[in-house]
C-alpha positions in Angstrom: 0.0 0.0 0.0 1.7 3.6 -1.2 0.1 6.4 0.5 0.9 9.5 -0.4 0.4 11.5 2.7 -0.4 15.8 2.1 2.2 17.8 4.3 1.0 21.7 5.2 4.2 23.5 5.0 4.8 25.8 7.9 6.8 28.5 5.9 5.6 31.2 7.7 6.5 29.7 11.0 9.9 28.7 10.0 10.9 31.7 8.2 10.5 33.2 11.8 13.6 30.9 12.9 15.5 30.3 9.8 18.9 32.0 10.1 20.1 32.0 6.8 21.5 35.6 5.8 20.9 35.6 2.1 18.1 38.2 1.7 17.1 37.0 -1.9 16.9 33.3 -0.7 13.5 32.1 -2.5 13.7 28.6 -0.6 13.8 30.9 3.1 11.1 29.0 5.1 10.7 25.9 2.9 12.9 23.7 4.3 12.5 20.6 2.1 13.2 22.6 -0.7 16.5 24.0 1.2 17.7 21.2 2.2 17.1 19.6 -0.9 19.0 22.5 -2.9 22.0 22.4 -0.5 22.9 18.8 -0.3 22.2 18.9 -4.4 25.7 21.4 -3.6 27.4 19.2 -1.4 26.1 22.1 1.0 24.2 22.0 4.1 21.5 24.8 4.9 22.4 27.8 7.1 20.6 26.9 9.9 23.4 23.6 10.7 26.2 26.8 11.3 26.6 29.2 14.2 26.1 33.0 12.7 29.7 33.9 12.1 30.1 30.4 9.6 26.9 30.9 8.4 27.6 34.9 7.1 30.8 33.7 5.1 28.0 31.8 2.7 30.6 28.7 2.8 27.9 26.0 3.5 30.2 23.4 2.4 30.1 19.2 3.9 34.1 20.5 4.6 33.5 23.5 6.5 31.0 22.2 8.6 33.4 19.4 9.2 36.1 22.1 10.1 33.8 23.5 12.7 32.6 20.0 14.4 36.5 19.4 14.7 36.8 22.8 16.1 34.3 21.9 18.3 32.1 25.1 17.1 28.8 23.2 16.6 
């Protein structure tokens, strides 16, 4: 049995939390669609890096990495 099951997206709600700097974002708020986009990147969304890593736009699987071994997130 494959149900598909209708998901209400909360956009409004999470664009009230999402912490991603890039004012002409047009995923800010969706976050299946962001997450999707950045990992497309070998990225991961701004909301996975404390505010100074998130402002240098370098969302990179490696600079995250950096900061877990800095012991920054």
């Amino acid at each position: 049995m494959d149900q598909e099951v209708a998901v209400e997206c909360k956009q409004d709600r999470n664009k009230k939390s999402c912490s991603c700097s890039y004012e002409p974002c047009a995923r800010k708020g969706i976050c299946c669609e962001c997450i999707s986009y950045h990992v497309r990147h070998r990225e991961l969304p701004a909301c996975c890096f404390p505010p100074a890593a998130e402002r240098t736009y370098d969302r990179s699987f490696e600079h995250f990495a950096r900061l877990v071994m800095q012991k920054q997130v």
